[in-house]
N, C-alpha and C positions, 0 to 999 in steps of 0.2 A: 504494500500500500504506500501512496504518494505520501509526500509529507504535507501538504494541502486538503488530502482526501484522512487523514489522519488527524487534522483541525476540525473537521468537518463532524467527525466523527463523535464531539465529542461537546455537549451543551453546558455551560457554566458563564457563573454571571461574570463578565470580562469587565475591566477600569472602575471596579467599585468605586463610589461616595460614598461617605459616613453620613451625608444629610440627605440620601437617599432611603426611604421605608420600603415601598415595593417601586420596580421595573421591572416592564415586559419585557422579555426575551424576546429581539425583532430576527427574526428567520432572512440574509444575505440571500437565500438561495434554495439550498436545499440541505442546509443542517438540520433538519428537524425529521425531516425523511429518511436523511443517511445517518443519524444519529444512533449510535450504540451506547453511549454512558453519558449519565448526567450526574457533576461530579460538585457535591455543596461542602463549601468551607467550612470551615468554626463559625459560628454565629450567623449561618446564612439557613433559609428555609426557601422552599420552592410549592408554587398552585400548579396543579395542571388543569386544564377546562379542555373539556370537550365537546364543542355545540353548544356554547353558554349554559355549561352546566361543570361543577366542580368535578374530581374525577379522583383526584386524589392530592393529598399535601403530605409533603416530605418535611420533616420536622430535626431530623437528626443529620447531620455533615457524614462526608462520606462518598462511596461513586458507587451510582446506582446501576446494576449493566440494566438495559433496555429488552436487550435479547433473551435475558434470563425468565423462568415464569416464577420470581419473586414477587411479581406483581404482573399479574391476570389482568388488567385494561392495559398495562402498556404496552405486551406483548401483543393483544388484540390488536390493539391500535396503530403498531407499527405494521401488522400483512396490512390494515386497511390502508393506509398511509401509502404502502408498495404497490397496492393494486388500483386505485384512484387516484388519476391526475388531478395535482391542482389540491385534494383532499388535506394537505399540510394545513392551511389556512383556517380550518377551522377549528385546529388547536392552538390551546395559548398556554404560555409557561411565564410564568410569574415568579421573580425572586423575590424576598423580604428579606427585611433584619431583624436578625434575633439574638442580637448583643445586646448589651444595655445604650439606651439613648442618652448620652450626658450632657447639662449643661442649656435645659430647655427656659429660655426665659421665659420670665411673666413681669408684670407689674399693674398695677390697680388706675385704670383707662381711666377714672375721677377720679379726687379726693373724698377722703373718708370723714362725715362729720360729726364729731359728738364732744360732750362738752367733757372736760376734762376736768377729773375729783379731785385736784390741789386746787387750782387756780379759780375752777370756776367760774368760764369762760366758754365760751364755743369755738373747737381748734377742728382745723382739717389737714387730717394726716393721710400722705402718700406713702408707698413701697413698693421694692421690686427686689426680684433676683433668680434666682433657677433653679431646676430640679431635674431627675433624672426618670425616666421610667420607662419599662422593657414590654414587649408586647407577649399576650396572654391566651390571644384568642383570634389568630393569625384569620381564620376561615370566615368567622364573625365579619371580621373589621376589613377581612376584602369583601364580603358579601353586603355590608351596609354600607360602608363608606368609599370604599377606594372606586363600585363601581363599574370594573374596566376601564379605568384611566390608566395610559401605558407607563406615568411614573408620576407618585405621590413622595414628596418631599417631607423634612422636618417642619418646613415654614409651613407646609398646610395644614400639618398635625397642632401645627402652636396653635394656629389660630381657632381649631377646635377646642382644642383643651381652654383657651384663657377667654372664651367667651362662655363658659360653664363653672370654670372657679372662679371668679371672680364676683357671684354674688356669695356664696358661702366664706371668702373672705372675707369679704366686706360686712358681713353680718356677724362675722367674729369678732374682728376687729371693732365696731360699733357697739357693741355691746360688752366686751371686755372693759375696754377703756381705760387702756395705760394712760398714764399722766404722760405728759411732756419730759417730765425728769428720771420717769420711769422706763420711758420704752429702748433704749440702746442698752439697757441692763438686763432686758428681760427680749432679746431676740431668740436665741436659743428656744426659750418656752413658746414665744407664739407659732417660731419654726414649727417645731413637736404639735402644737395643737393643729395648725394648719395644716398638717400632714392629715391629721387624723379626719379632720373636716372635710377635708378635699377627694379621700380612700375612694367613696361609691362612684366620684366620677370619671376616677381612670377606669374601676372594674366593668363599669357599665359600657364604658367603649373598647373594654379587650387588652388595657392595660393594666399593668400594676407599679405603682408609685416606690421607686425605691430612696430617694432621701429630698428633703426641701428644704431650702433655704432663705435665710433673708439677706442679702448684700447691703439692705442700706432702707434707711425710711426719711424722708422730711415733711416739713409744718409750712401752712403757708405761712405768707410774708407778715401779714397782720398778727398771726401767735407769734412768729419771732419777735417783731417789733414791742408786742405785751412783753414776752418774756423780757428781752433786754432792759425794759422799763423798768420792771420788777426788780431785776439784779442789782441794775443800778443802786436800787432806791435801799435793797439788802447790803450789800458794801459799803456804804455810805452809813448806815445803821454800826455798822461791824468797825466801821472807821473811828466813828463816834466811842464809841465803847472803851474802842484801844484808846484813844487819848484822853479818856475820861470825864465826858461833857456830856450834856445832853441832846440828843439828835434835834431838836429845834435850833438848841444856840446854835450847833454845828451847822446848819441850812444857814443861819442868819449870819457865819459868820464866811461862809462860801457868798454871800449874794454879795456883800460887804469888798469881796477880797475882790468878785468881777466887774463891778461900778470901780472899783481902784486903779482895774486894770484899764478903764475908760478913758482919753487923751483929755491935756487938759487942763485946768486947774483943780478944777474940783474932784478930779481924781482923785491928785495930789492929796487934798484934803481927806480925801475917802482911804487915803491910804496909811494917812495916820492913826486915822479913827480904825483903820481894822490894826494897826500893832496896837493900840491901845487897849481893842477887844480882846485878841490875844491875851493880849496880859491877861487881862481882868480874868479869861476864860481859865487860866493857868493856875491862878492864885486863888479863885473864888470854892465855896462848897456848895456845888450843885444839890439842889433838893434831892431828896430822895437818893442817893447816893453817898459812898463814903469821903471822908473829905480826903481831898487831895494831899497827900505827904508836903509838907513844907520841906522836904528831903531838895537839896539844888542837883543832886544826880539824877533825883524821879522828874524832876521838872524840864530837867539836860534833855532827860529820855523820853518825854511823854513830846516836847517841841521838837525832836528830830523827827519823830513819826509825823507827826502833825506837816513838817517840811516835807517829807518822803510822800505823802499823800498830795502833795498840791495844796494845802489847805495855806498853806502863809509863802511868801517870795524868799527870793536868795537874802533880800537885802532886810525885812523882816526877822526874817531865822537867824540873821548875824547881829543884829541888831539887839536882840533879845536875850540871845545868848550871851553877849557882852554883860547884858543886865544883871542875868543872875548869877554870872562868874563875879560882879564884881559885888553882890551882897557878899559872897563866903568869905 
């Protein structure tokens, strides 16, 4: 035998894709006629149809002789095949995959909106990322979905799959209702439940979901902009604290320090009156609080923080400092 007639001889799925799910085996000639083995890799499966009708699927790799009567319609089908011209045509051979699928994105086509148990606010939360899943139900899923289309991709399976999870997402997520400050700590468990939420709708189309992921989530612009407000207003709080003042003088003595920073004369002025407030802030005993150490180290130390925070100027914090070096 030729070594052309020895190609000929012999049906397998040739220049595989990995974003390939099933393709038709297109017949050059007369390979399907003169075929004697059909030979499937690791992770490959095969349909056979004959007259739009299934006939049999090969599920395990391996090289199937044609000729052999391991299988009673192939060997039928090959005298018919021999004795009718033209008769190749109404068979069809269809490869699939039957590796694991990895790395299938998704992400949530709207924002998710519910109000969030810290802040108590109404936040809309996005997400996205990918997951893997292997086919279950090869004969199902060419007989409902594929159709007889000569080649069904990953991108057409995505777009099945995330127009079906994605209300059960969204209805988990909705109803869960991580906070804002909670959800990057807690991806891993909505992973896990989303898996779990998600299970009946790969089984029902012939898959089985083998791991899910989240790569990342964001807030609209309006929660960020709360959030940051927030923080701000908590630092400022936390700031107060460490210098040992109370968060109003603290506000009055920041509005005081940016009218100072105003061109001018009256800056000028403003800018007395804020070392003055300093002081006073320095030395005085806040209601409700312990009274300040008349200690000149606690005082050193309570005005450098106060400088390290923005809260008083270079010339301020030298100014000041000279002051109370020069009581000791």
């Amino acid at each position: 035998m030729g070594l052309i007639n020895q190609f000929r001889s012999v049906i397998q799925w040739e220049n595989t894709n990995e974003k390939e799910l099933f393709i038709k085996f297109t017949d050059r000639g007369d390979e399907i006629k003169n075929a004697s083995k059909l030979i499937l890799q690791p992770g490959q499966g095969c349909i056979l149809t004959y007259e739009g009708k299934i006939e049999s699927v090969f599920d395990e790799e391996g090289i199937y002789d044609l000729k052999s009567a391991n299988k009673p319609f192939l060997t039928t089908l090959k005298k018919f095949l021999s004795l009718h011209e033209g008769s190749e045509h109404v068979m069809g051979i269809w490869f699939y995959r039957k590796a694991n699928i990895l790395n299938m994105r998704w992400g949530t086509r709207v924002p998710i909106a519910y109000t969030d148990p810290i802040y108590t606010f109404p936040i809309q939360l996005s997400a996205f990322g990918n997951y893997s899943i292997k086919i279950t139900k090869p004969q199902w899923f060419f007989e409902n979905i594929i159709a007889g289309e000569e080649v069904y991709c990953h991108s057409d399976l995505k777009e099945v799959f995330i127009s079906r999870v994605t209300q059960p997402i969204t209805d988990y997520l909705a109803n869960a209702k991580f906070s804002f400050v909670d959800i990057d700590s807690n991806l891993n468990t909505i992973a896990s439940e989303i898996k779990e939420k998600t299970k009946t709708v790969f089984t029902e189309l012939g898959f089985k979901i083998l791991d899910f992921r989240i790569e990342g989530s964001q807030f609209d612009k309006e929660t960020l902009n709360r959030i940051a407000k927030i923080s701000d207003v908590q630092a400022e709080v936390l700031a107060s604290k460490i210098a040992g003042v109370e968060f109003t003088e603290m506000q009055q003595l920041k509005a005081m320090r940016d009218a100072a920073n105003n061109e001018g004369g009256a800056g000028m002025v403003m800018g007395m009156g804020v070392g003055m407030q300093t002081g006073n802030l320095l030395n005085q005993k806040p209601q409700d609080q312990k009274q300040v150490s008349d200690n000149p180290i606690e005082k050193l130390k309570k005005l450098k923080e106060m400088f390290e925070m923005d809260l008083i100027t270079q010339i301020e914090y030298t100014e000041m400092k000279k002051a109370i070096l020069h009581k000791m």
